[in-house]
N, C-alpha and C positions, 0 to 999 in steps of 0.2 A: 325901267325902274326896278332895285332889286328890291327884292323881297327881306325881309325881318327876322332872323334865326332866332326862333321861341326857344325859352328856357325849358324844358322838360324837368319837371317834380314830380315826386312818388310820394304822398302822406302816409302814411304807416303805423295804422292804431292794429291796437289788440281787436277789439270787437269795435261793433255801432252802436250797444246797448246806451240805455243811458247816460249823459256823463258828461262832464266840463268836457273835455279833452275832446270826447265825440263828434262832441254839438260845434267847438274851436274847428276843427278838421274838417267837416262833412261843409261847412261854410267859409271855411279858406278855398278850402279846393276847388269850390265853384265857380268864387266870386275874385279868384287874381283875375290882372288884368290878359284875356285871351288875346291879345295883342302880342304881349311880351310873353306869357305863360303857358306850356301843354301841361296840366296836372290830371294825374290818377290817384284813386285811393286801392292801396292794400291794405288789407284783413286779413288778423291770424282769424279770424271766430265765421261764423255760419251767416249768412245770407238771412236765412229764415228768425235771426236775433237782430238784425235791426229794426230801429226804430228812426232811424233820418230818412229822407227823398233826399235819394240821390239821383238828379236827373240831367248833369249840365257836364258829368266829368263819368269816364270811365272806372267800375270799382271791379275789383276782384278779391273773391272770397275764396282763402286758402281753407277752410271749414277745417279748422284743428283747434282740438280744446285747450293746448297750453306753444305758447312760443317756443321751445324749445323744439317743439316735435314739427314746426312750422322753417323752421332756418333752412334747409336742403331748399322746400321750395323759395321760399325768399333769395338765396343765391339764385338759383336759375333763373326767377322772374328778373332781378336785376342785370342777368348776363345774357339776357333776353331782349330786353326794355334800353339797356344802356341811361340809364336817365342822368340829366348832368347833376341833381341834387335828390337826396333821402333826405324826408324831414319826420323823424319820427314822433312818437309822445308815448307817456306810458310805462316805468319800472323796468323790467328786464327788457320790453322791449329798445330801450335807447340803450341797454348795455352791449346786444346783439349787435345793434347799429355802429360803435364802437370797434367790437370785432371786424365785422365787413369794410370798414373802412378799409382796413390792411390787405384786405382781398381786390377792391376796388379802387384802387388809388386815383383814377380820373373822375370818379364822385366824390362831390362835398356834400356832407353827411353832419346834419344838423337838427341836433334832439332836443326837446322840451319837456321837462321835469315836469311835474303836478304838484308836487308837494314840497312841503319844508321837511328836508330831513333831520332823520333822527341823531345828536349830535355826537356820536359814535364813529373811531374809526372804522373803513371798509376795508372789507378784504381785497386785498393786494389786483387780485384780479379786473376787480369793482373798476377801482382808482385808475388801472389801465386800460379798459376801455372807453372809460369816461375821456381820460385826456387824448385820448388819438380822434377821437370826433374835433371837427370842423369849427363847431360853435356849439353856444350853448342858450338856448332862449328861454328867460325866466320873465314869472309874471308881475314881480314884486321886486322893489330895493331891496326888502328883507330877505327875498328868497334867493335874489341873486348873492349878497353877502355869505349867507347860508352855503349854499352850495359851491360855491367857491373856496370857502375854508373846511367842508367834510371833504371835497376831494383834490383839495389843494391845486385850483383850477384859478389862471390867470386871469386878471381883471379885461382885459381886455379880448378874450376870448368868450366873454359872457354879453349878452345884450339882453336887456331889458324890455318886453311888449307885454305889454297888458293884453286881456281878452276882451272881444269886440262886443258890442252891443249888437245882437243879432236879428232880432225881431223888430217891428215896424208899428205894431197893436198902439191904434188909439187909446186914449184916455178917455173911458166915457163916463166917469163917475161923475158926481160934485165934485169942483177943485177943491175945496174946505175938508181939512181930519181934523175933528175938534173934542172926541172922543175915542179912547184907544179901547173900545171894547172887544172889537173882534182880532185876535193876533192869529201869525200862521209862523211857523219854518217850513222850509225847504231846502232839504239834504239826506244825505244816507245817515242811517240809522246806525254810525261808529261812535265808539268812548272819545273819538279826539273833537267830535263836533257837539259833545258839550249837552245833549238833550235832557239828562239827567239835572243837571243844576239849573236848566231854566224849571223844569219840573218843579222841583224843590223851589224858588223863589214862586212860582204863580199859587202852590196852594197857600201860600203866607198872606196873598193879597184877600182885602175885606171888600172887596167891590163883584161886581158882577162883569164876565167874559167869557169866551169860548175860544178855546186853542186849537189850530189845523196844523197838523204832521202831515206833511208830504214825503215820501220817501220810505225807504225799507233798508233792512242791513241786519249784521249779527248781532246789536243791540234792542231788537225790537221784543222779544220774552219780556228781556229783564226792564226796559224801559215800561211792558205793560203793568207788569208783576206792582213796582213800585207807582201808578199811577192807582193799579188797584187799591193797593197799601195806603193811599193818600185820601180814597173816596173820590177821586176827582174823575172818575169814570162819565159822568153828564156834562163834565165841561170839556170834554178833547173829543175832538176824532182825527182818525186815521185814514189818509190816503197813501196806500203804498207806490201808484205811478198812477198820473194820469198825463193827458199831454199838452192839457189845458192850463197848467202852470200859471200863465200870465194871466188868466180870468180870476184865479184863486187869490193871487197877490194883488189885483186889483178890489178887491171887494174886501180886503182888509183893512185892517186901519196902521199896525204895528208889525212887519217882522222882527224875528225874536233872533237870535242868532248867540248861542253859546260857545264857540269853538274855544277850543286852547290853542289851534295856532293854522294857517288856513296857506293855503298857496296863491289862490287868488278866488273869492269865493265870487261866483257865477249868480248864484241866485242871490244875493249882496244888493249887485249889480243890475240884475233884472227888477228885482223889487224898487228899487231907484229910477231905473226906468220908466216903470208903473207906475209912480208917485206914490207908491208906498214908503214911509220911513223906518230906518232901521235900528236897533236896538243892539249894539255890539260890545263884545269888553274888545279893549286893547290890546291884542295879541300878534306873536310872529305872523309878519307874511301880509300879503294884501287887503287886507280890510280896511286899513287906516289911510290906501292909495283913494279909496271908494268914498268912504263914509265922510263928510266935514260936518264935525259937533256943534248941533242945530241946527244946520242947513239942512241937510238931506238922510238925520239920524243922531243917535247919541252914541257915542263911543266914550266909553268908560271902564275906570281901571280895575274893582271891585264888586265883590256881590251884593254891596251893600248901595252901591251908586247905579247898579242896577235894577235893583227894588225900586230905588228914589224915582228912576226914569219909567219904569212901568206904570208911577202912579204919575205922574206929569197931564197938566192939561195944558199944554205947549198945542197952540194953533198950527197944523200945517196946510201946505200949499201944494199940490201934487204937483202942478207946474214948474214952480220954482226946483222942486226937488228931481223931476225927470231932466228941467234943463242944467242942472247941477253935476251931469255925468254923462251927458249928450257931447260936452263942448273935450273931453278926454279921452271918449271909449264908444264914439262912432263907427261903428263897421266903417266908413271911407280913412278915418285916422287909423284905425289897426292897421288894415288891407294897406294903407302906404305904408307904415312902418314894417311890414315883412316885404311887399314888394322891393322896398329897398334895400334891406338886406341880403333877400335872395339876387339882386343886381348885381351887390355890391361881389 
């Protein structure tokens, strides 16, 4: 009887720290099917900075603080390893990826953007190592459109996988939200994910709530500054990381979600899972894959239809709204949708 030639993959994040991309990665690479797949993860960043159990796939940690200074060893590990596919994610890391394409021409070399980019041309060099990669896996119609027209990248070179549902956590609340008193976000503390205008819309409200930030980032001064400026100091707190994420979003009633424009937002998606409902404007990029308006959230075009929906006594169902996002973004429906590309 012969034997089965595994595909050998190399995942290839910057760090493990927290992170869409991470949490995507550290749970791809464990769970393809060991049948058909040998996967390892590479690390530009340190060992001692993760935050995933990695315990099903071989990882190595090059401990260097920026990718660039990481490339020497990345060629050797790949000229080492020979692996049949690089699947990167990550900013300059998928541009590197790009380059070594042209050094390894017997690997197919396929990267995964995060974000909506900015709608600027790139510099010349950008544009070319973006097109010599293999494929290109985006988590949104919008971001695949997106990124297709900043680097003038063919429709058919682009595939489309949303990010999987990763966790398995019961629902132990009441299935009934019949009061939106307690809200939370979850995300990093940047200008593009909006925390400031939710701010500004909650001290407007005449009712009684408490708002949980989870997360941290270069807007946390000025987002306190202005919360001080508001008096709203007894209605918020801060969690900068903890790893209890889905207890938090469970015990709410409303996430809040500000963004101006999102890649494919992770904790969207986990609070949906939670039967928490969500509260979104309409913006580029994956939210509007996620959210359906009063099924499992409000998505809304202004800040004005925003307010409206904060003060909402719309009944939900956390049942309905977990099974709302189970039947699209099941770890088993992602895991086939890359195993099959990487087949293909």
């Amino acid at each position: 009887m012969s034997s089965i030639t595994k595909t050998s993959v190399v995942f290839m994040i910057p760090t493990l720290t927290p992170g869409g991309a991470e949490r995507v990665f550290s749970f791809l690479s464990q769970n393809l099917d060991p049948k058909h797949f040998q996967s390892q993860l590479l690390v530009m960043g340190k060992e001692n900075e993760s935050s995933y159990h990695i315990d099903k796939v071989p990882v190595t940690y090059l401990n260097r603080d920026r990718v660039l200074h990481a490339i020497p060893s990345i060629i050797n590990f790949i000229r080492v390893h020979k692996p049949d596919i690089v699947l990167s994610s990550v900013g300059h890391l998928n541009l590197v990826a790009g380059f070594l394409s042209q050094i390894f021409k017997r690997t197919r070399f396929i990267i995964r953007p995060t974000n909506i980019q900015a709608d600027t041309k790139k510099r010349w060099w950008e544009t070319k190592c973006v097109s010599w990669v293999d494929t290109v896996i985006c988590q949104s119609q919008d971001m695949s459109k997106n990124f297709g027209k900043v680097y003038n990248i063919p429709p058919n070179k682009i595939k489309v996988i949303e990010n999987p549902i990763t966790n398995n956590d019961p629902i132990r609340s009441n299935d009934h939200i019949d009061k939106a008193n307690n809200l939370i976000t979850v995300g990093r503390l940047n200008k593009i994910k909006g925390h400031a205008r939710i701010i500004m819309l909650l001290s407007k409200l005449q009712r009684n709530f408490h708002y949980t930030i989870i997360g941290d980032g270069p807007e946390r001064e000025a987002l306190f500054e202005l919360i001080k400026k508001l008096g709203m100091e007894d209605k918020i707190t801060h969690i900068p990381f903890t790893n209890k994420v889905n207890e938090y979003l469970e015990k709410n009633d409303l996430f809040l979600q500000g963004s101006y424009s999102e890649g494919f937002p992770n904790a969207v998606l986990e609070s949906c899972f939670m039967g928490t409902p969500v509260l979104a404007f309409d913006v580029p990029g994956g939210t509007k894959e996620i959210i359906e308006h009063q099924v499992n959230g409000f998505l809304v075009n202004s800040e004005d239809e925003y307010f409206k929906s904060l003060n909402s006594e719309k009944i939900w169902s956390r049942k309905r709204i977990r099974s709302s996002v189970l039947a699209k973004f099941s770890s088993s429906v992602i895991i086939k949708k890359y195993e099959d590309l990487l087949l293909t």
